[in-house]
FIKOLZA-1660 file (N, C-alpha, C; in steps of 0.1 Angstrom, whole numbers, plus 5000, padded with zeros to 4 digits):
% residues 248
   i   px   py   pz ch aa at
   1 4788 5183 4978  A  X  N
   1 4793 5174 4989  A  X CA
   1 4787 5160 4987  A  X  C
   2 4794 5151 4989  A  X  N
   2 4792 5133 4995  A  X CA
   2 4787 5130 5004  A  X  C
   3 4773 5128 5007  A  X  N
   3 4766 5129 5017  A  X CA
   3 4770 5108 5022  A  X  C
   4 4780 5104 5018  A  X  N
   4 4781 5092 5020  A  X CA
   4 4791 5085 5029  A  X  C
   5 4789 5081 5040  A  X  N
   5 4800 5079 5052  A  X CA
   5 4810 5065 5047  A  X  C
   6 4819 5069 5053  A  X  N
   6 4825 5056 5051  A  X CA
   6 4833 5056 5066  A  X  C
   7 4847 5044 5069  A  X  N
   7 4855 5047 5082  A  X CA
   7 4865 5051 5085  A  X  C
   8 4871 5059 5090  A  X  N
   8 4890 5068 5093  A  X CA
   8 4885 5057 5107  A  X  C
   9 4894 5046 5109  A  X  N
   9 4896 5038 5119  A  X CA
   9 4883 5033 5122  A  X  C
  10 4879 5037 5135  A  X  N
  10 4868 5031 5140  A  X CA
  10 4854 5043 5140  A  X  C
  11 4861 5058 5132  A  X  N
  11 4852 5068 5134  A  X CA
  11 4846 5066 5117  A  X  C
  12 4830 5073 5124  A  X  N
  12 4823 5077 5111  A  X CA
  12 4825 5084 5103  A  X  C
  13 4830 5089 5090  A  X  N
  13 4834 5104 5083  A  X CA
  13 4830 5107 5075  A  X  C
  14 4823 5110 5065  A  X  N
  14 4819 5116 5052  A  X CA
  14 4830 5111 5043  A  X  C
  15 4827 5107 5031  A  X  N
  15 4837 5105 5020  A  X CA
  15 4848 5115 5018  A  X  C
  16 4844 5127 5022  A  X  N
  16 4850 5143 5017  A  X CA
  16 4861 5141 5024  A  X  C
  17 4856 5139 5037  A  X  N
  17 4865 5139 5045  A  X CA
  17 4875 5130 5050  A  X  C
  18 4871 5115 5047  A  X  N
  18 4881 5109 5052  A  X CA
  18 4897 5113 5048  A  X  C
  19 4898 5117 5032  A  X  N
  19 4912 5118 5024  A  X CA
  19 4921 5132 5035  A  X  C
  20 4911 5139 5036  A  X  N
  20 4918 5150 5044  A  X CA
  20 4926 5139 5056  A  X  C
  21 4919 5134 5060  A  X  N
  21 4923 5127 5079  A  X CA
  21 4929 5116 5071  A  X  C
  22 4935 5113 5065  A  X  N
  22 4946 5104 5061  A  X CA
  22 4954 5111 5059  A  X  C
  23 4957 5122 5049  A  X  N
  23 4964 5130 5042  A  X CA
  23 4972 5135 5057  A  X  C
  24 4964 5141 5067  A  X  N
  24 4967 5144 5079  A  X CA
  24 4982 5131 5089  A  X  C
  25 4972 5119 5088  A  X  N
  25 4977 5114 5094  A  X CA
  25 4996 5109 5088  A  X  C
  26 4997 5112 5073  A  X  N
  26 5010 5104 5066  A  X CA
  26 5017 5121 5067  A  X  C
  27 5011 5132 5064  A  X  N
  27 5020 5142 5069  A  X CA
  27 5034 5145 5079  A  X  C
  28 5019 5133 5092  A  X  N
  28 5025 5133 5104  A  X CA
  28 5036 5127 5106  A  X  C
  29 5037 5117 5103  A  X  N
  29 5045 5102 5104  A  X CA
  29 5059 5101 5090  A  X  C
  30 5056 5112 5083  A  X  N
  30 5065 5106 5072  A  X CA
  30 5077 5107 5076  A  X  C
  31 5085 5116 5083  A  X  N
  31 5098 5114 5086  A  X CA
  31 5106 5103 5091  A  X  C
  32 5092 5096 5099  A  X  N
  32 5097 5088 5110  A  X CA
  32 5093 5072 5108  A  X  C
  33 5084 5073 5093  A  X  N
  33 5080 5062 5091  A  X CA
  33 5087 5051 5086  A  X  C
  34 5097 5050 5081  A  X  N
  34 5107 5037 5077  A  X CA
  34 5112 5033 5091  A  X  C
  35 5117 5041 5103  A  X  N
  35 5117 5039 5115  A  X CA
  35 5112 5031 5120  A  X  C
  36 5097 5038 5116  A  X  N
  36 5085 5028 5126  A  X CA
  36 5082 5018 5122  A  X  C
  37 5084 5017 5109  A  X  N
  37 5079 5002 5097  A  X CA
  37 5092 4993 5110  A  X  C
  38 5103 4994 5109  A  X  N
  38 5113 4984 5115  A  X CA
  38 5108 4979 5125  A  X  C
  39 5107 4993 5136  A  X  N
  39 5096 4986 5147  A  X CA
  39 5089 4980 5155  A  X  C
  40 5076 4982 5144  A  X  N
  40 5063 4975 5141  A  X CA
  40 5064 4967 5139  A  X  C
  41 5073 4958 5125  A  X  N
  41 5071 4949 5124  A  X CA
  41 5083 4939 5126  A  X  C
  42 5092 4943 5138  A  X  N
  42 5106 4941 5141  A  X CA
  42 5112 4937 5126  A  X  C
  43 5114 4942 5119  A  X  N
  43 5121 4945 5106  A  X CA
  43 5112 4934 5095  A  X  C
  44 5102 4926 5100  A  X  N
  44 5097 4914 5088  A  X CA
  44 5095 4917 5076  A  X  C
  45 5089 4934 5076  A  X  N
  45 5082 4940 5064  A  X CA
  45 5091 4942 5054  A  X  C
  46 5105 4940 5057  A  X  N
  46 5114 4937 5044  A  X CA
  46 5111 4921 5039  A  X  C
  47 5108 4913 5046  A  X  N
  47 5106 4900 5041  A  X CA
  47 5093 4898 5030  A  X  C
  48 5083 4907 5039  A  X  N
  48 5068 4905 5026  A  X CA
  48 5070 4912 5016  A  X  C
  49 5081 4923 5019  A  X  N
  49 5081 4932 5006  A  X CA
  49 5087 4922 4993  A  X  C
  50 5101 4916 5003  A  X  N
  50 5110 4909 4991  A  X CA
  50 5099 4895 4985  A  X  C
  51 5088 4890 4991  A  X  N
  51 5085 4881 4983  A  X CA
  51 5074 4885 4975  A  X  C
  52 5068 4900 4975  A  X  N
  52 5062 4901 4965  A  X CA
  52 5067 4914 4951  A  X  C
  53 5081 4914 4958  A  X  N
  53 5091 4914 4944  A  X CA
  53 5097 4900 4932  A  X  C
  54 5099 4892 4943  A  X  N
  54 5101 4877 4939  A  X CA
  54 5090 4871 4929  A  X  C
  55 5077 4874 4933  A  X  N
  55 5064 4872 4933  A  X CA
  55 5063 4876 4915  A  X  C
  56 5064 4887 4920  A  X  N
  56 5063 4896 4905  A  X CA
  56 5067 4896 4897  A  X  C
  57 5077 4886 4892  A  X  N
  57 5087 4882 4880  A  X CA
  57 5090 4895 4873  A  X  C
  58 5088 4907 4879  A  X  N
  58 5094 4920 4873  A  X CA
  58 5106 4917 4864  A  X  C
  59 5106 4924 4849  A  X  N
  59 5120 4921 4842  A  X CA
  59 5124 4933 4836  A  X  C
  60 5133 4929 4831  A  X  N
  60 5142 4941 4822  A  X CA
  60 5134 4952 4810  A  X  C
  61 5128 4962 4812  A  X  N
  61 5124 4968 4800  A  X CA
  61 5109 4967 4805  A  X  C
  62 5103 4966 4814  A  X  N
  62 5087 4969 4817  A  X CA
  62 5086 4980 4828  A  X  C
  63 5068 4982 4821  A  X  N
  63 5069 4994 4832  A  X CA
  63 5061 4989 4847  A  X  C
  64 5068 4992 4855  A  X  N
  64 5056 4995 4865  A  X CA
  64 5056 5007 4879  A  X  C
  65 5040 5000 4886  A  X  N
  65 5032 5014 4890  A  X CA
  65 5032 5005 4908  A  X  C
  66 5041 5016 4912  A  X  N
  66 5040 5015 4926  A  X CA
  66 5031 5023 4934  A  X  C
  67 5019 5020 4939  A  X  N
  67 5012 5028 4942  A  X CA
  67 5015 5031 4956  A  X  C
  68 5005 5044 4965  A  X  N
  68 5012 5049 4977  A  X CA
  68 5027 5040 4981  A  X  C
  69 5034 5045 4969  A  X  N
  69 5049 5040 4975  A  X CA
  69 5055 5049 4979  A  X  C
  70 5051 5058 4989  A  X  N
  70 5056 5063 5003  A  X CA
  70 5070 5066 4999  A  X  C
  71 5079 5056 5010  A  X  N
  71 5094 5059 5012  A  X CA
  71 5102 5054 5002  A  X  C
  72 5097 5044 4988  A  X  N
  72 5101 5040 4978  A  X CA
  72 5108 5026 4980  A  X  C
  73 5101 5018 4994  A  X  N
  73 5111 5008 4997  A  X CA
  73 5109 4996 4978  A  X  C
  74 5099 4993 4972  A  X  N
  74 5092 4987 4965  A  X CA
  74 5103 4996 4952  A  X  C
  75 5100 5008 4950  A  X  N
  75 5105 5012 4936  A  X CA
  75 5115 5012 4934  A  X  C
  76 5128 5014 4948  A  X  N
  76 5140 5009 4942  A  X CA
  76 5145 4995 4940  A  X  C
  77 5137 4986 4947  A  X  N
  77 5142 4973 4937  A  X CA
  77 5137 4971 4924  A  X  C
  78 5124 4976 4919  A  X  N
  78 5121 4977 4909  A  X CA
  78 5131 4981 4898  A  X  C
  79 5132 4995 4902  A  X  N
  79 5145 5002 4895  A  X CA
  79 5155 4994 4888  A  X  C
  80 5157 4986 4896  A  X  N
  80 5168 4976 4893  A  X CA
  80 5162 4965 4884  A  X  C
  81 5157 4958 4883  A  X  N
  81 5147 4948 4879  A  X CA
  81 5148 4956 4864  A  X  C
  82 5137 4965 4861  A  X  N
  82 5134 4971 4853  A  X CA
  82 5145 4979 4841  A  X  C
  83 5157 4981 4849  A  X  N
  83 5172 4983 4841  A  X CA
  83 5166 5000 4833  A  X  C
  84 5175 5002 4825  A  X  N
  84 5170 5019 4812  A  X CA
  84 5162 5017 4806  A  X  C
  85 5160 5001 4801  A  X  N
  85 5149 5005 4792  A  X CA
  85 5135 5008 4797  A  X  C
  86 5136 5003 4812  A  X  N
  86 5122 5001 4822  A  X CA
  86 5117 5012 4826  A  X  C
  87 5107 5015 4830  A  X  N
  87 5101 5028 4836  A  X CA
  87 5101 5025 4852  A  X  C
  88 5094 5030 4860  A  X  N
  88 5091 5028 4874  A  X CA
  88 5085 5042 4878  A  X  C
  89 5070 5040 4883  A  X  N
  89 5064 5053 4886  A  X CA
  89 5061 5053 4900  A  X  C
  90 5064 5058 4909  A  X  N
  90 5063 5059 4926  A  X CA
  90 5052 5070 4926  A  X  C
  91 5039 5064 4929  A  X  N
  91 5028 5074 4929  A  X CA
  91 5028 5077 4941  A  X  C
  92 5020 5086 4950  A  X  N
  92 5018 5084 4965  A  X CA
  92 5006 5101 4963  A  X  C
  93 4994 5096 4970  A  X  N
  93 4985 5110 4974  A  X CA
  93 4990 5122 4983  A  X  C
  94 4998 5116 4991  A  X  N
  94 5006 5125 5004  A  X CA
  94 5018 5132 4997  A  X  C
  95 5020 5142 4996  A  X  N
  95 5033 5151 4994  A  X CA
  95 5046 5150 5002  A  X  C
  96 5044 5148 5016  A  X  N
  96 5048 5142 5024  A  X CA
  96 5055 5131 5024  A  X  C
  97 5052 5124 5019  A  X  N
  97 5056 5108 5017  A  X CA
  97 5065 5108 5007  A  X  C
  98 5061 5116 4993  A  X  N
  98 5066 5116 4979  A  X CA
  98 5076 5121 4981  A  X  C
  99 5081 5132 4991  A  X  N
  99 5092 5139 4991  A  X CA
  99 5101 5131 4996  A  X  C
 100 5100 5126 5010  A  X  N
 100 5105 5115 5013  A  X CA
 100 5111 5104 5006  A  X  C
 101 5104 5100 4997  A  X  N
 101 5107 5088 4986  A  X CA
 101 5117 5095 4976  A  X  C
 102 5116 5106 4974  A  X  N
 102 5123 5110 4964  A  X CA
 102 5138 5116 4969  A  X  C
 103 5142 5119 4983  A  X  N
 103 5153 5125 4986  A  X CA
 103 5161 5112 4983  A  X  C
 104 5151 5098 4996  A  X  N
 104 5156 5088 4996  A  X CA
 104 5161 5081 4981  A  X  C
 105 5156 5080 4976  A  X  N
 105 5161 5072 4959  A  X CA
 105 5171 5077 4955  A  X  C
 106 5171 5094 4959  A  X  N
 106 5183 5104 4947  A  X CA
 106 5193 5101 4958  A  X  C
 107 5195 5097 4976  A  X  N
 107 5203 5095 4981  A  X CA
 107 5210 5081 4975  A  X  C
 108 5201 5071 4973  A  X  N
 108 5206 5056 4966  A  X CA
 108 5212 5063 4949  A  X  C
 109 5216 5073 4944  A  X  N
 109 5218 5071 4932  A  X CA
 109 5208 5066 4923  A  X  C
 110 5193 5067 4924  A  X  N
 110 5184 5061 4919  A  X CA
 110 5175 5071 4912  A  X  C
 111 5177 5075 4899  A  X  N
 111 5174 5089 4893  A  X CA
 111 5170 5090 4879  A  X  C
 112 5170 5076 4875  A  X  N
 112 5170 5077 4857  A  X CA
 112 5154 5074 4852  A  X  C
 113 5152 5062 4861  A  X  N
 113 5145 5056 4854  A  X CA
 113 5130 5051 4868  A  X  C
 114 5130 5063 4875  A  X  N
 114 5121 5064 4883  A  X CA
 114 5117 5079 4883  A  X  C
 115 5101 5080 4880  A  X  N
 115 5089 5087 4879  A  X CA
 115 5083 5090 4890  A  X  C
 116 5081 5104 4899  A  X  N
 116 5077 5106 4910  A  X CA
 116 5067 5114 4907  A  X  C
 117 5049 5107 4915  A  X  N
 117 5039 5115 4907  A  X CA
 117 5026 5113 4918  A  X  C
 118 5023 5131 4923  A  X  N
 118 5013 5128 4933  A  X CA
 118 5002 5126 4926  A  X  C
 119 4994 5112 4931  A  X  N
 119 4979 5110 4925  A  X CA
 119 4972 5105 4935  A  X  C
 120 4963 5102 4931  A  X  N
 120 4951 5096 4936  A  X CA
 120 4945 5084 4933  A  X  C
 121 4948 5074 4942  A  X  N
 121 4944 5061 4936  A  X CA
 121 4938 5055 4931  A  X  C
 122 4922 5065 4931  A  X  N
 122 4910 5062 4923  A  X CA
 122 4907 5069 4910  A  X  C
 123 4916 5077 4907  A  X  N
 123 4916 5081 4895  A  X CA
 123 4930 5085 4894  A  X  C
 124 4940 5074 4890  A  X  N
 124 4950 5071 4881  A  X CA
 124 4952 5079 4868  A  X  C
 125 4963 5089 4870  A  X  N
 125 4964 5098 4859  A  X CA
 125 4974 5095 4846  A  X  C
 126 4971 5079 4841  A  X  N
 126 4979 5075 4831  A  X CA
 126 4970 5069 4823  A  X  C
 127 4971 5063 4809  A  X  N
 127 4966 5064 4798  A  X CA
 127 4962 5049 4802  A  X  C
 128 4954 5039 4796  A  X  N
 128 4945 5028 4794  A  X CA
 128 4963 5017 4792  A  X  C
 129 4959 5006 4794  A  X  N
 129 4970 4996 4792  A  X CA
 129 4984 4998 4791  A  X  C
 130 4992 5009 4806  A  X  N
 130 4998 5010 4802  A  X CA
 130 5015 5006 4809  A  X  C
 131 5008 4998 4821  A  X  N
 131 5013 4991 4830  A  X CA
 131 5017 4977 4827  A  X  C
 132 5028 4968 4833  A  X  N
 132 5031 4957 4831  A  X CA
 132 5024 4948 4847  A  X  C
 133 5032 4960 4856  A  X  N
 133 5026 4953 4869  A  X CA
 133 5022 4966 4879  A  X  C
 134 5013 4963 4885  A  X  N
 134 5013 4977 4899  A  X CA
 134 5015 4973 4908  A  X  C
 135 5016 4981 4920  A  X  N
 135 5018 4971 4934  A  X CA
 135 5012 4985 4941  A  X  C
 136 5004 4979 4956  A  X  N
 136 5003 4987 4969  A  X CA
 136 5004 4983 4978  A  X  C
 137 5015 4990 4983  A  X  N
 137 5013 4979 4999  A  X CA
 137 5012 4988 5010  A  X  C
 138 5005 4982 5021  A  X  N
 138 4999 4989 5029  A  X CA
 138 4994 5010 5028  A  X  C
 139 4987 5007 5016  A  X  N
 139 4980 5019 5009  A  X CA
 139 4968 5014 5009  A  X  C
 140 4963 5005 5001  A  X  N
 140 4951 5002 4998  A  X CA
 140 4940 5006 5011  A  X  C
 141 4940 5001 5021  A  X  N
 141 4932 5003 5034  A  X CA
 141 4928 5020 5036  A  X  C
 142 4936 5027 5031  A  X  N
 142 4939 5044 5035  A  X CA
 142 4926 5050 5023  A  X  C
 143 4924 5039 5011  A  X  N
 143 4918 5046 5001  A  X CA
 143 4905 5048 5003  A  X  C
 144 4897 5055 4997  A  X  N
 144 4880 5062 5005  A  X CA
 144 4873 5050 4998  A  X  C
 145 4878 5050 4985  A  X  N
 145 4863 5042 4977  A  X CA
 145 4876 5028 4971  A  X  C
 146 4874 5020 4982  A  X  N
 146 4886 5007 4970  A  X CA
 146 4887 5005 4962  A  X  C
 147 4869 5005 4956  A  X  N
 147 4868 4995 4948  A  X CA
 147 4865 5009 4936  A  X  C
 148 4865 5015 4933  A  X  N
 148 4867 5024 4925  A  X CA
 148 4887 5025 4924  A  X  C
 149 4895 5025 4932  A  X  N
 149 4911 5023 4933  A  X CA
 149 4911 5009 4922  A  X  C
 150 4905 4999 4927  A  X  N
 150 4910 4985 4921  A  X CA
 150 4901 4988 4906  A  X  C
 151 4894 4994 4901  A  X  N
 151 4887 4995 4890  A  X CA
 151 4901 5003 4885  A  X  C
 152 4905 5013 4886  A  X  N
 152 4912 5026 4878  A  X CA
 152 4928 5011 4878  A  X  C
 153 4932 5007 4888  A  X  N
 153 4943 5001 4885  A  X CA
 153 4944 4991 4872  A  X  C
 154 4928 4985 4871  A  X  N
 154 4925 4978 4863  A  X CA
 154 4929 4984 4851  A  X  C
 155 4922 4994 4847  A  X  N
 155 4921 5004 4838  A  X CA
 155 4937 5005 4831  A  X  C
 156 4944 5010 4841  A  X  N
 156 4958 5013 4832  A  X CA
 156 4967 5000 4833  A  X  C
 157 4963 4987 4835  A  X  N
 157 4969 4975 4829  A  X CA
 157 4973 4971 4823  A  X  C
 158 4986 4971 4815  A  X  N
 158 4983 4961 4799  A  X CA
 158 4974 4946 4801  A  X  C
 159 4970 4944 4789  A  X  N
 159 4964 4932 4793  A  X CA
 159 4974 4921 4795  A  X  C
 160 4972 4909 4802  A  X  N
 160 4983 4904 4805  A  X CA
 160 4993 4905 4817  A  X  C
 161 4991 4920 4824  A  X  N
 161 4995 4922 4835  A  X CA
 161 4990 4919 4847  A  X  C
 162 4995 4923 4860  A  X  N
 162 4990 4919 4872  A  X CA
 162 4989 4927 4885  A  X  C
 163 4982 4929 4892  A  X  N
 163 4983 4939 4901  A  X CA
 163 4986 4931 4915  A  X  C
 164 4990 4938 4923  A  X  N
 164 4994 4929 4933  A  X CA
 164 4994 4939 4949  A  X  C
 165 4985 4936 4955  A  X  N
 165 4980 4939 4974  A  X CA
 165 4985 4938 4984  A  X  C
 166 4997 4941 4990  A  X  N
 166 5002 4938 4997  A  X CA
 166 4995 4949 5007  A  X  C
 167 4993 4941 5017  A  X  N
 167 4982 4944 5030  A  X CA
 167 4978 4939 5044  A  X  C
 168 4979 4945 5058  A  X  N
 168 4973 4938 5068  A  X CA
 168 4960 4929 5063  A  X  C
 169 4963 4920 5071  A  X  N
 169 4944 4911 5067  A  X CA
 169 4950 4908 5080  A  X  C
 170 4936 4897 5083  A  X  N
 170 4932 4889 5095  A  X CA
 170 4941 4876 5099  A  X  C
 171 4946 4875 5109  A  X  N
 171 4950 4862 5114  A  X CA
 171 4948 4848 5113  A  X  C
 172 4954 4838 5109  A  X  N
 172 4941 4827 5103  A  X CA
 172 4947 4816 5115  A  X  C
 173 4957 4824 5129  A  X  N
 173 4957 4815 5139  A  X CA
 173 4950 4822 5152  A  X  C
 174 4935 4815 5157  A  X  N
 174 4932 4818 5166  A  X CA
 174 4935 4823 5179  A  X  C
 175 4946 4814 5183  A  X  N
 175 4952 4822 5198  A  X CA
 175 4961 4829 5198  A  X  C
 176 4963 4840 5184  A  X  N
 176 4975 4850 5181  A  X CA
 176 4969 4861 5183  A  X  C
 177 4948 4859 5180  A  X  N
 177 4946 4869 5177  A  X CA
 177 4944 4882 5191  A  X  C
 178 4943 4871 5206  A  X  N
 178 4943 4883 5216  A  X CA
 178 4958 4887 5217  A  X  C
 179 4967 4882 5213  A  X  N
 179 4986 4890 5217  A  X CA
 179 4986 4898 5202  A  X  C
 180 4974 4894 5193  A  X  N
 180 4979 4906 5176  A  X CA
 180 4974 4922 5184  A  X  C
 181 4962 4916 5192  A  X  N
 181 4947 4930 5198  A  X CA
 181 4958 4938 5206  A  X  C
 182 4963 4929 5215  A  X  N
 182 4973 4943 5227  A  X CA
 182 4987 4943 5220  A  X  C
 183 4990 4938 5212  A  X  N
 183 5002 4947 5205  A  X CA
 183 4997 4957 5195  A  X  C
 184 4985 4953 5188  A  X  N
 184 4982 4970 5182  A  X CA
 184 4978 4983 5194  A  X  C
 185 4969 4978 5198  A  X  N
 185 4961 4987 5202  A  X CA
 185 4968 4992 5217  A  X  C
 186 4981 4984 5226  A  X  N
 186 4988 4993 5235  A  X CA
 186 4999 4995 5232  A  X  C
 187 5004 4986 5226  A  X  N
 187 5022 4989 5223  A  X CA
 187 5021 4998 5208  A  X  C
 188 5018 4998 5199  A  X  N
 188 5018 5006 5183  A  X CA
 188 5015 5017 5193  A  X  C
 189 5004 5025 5191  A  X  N
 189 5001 5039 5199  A  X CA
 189 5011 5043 5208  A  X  C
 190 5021 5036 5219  A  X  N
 190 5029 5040 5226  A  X CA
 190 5043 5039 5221  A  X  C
 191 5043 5032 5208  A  X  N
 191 5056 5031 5204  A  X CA
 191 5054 5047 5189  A  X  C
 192 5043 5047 5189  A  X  N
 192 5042 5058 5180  A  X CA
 192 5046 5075 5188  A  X  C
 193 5037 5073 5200  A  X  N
 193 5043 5082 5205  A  X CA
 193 5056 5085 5211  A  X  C
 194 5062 5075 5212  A  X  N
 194 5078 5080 5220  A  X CA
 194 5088 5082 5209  A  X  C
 195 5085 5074 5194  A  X  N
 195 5093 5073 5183  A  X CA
 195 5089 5084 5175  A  X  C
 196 5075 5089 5177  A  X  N
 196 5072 5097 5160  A  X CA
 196 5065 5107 5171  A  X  C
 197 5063 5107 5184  A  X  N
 197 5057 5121 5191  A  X CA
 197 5041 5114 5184  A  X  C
 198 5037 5108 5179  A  X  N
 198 5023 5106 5176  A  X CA
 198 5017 5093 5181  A  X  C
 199 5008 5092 5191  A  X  N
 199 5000 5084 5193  A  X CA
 199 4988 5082 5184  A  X  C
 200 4980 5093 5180  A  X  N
 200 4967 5092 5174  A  X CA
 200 4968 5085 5165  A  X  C
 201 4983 5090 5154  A  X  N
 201 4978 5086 5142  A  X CA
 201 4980 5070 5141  A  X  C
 202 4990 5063 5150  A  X  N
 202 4992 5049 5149  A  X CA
 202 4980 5039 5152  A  X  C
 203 4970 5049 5161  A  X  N
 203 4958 5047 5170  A  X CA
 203 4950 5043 5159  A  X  C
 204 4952 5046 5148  A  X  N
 204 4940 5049 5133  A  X CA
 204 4945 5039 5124  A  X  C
 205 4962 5034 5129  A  X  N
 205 4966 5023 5118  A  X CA
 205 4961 5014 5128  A  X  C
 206 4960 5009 5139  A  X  N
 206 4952 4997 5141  A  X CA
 206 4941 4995 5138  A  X  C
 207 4933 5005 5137  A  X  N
 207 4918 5005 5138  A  X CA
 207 4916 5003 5121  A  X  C
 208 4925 5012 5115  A  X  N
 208 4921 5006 5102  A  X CA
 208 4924 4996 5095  A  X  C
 209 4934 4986 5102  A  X  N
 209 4939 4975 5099  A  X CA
 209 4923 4965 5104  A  X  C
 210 4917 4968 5108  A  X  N
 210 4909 4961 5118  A  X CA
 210 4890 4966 5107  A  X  C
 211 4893 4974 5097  A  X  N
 211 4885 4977 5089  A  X CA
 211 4880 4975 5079  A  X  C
 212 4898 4969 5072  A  X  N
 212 4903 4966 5060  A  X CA
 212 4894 4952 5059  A  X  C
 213 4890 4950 5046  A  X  N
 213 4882 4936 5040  A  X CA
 213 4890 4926 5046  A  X  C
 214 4890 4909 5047  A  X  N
 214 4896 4901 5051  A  X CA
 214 4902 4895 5034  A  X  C
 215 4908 4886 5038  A  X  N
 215 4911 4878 5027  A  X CA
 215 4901 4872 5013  A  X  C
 216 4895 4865 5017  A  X  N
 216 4885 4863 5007  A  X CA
 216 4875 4876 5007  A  X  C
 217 4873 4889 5012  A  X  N
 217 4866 4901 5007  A  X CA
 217 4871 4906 4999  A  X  C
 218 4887 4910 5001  A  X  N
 218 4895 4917 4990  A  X CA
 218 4893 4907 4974  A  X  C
 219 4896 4895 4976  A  X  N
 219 4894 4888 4967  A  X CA
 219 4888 4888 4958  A  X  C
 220 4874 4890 4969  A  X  N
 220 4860 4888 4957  A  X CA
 220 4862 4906 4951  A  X  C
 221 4864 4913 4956  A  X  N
 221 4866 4927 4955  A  X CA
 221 4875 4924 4940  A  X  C
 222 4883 4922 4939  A  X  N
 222 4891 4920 4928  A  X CA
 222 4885 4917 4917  A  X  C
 223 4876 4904 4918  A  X  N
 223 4874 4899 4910  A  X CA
 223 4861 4902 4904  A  X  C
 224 4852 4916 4916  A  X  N
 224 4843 4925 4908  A  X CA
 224 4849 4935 4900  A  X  C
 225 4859 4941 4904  A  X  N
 225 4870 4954 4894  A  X CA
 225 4868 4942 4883  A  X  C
 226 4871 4926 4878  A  X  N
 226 4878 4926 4861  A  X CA
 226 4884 4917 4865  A  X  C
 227 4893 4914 4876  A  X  N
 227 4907 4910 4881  A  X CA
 227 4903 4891 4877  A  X  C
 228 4912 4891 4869  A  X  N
 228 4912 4871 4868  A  X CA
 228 4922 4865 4871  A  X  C
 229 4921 4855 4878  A  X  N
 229 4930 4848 4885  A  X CA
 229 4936 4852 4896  A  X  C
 230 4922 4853 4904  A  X  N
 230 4931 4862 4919  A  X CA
 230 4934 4852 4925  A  X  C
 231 4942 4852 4933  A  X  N
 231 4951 4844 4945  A  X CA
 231 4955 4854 4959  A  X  C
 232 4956 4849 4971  A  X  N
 232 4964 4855 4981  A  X CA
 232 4974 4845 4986  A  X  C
 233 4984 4849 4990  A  X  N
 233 4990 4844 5001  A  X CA
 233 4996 4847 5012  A  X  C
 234 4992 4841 5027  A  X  N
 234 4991 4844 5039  A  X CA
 234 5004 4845 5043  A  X  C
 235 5006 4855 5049  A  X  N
 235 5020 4857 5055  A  X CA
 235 5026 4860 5066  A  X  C
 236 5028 4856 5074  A  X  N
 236 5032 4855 5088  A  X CA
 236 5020 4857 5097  A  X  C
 237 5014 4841 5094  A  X  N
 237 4998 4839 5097  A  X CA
 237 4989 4844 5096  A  X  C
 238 4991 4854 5084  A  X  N
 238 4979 4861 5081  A  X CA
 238 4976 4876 5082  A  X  C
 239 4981 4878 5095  A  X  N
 239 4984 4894 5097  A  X CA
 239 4991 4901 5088  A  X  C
 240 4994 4896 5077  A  X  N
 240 4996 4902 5059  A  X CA
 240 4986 4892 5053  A  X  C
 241 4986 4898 5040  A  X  N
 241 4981 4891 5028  A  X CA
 241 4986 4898 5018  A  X  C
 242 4990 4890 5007  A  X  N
 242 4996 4898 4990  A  X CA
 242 4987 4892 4984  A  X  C
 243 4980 4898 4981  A  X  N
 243 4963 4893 4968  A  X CA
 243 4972 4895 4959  A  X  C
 244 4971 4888 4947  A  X  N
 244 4972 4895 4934  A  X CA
 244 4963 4889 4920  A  X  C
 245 4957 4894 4910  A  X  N
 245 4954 4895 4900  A  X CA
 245 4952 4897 4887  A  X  C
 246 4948 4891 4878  A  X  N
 246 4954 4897 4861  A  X CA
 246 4944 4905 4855  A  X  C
 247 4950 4909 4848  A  X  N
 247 4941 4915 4837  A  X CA
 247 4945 4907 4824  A  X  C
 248 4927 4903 4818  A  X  N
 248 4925 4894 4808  A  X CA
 248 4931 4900 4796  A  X  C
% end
């Protein structure tokens, strides 16, 4: 056993345990969660998604590694991007999620050249340099040990490639931040419950949104895994960030 605590929202948990109480919480929610993404973020999260597809100069004939890509919103533009000769691997820890991702894609006609594969984000089950680009978006925060996640992403890199964070961070406009506090913490939970029957688990996306490193933490975080040339950019004041960085 890991006698070493880390946080599931605002609670204390054993390392062992946190993955269980995630795994728990995306079980819960996966049916309902493209729903809730709309929502939550009155539909914007198609906006951060598309600019760190944009972002990514993804092209014809490379591979890449979508990590907790969940409902697959990320791997099917990829798909496209990437054309037959390209790969595209939709990882996600939750079974739940992956199934999800995978009805959805085969319902888009999206079947050739996308790879569905339950892992674990700190130990990445693919071979050294083998990636063009990765991406996670709103996964990273769910993970036990990050910086063990950002080391392994490192790992299966080509050199030359780039990984890229898409993630809640901190607000960088002051008087947004008491109307950001009561829209997580009373409307998310009550909109979780009436939409997905779950209050708790939305109760744990605020709290972990609120746990997650800030901007320049992730950063430096990056740039202890390996990562050169990190950069973020703030997005809809900040309540996103897309970090992204290379491998030398």
């Amino acid at each position: 056993m890991n006698d070493k605590t880390t946080h599931f929202g605002y609670e204390d948990v054993s390392w062992d345990e946190k993955q269980g109480k995630v795994a728990g919480v995306f079980h819960s929610v996966a049916q309902k969660y493209d729903v809730m993404n709309d929502l939550m973020s009155m539909g914007v999260h198609r906006l951060w998604k598309r600019f760190t597809i944009e972002l990514s100069g993804v092209r014809a004939g490379q591979k890449v590694l979508d990590i907790a890509g969940g409902t697959g919103d990320l791997a099917a533009k990829f798909s496209r991007l990437v054309g037959s000769e390209g790969q595209v691997v939709l990882a996600d820890i939750n079974e739940s999620m992956l199934k999800v991702g995978r009805d959805r894609l085969a319902d888009m006609g999206i079947v050739n050249n996308v790879l569905f594969v339950q892992a674990n984000a700190q130990q990445l089950p693919f071979p050294d340099n083998y990636f063009d680009c990765i991406t996670i978006a709103f996964g990273l925060r769910n993970v036990t040990d990050k910086d063990e996640a950002l080391r392994s992403m490192y790992r299966v890199l080509k050199p030359g490639g780039q990984a890229m964070i898409l993630e809640f961070s901190k607000p960088t406009v002051k008087p947004l931040a008491p109307i950001y506090d009561f829209y997580s913490f009373k409307l998310l939970p009550l909109m979780g419950k009436l939409i997905a029957n779950d209050a708790e688990s939305y109760q744990y996306l605020a709290e972990s949104i609120r746990m997650h490193p800030d901007q320049d933490a992730l950063k430096e975080m990056m740039q202890q895994a390996g990562f050169i040339n990190c950069e973020y950019h703030n997005l809809s004041a900040g309540i996103v960030a897309l970090h992204r960085g290379f491998k030398a």
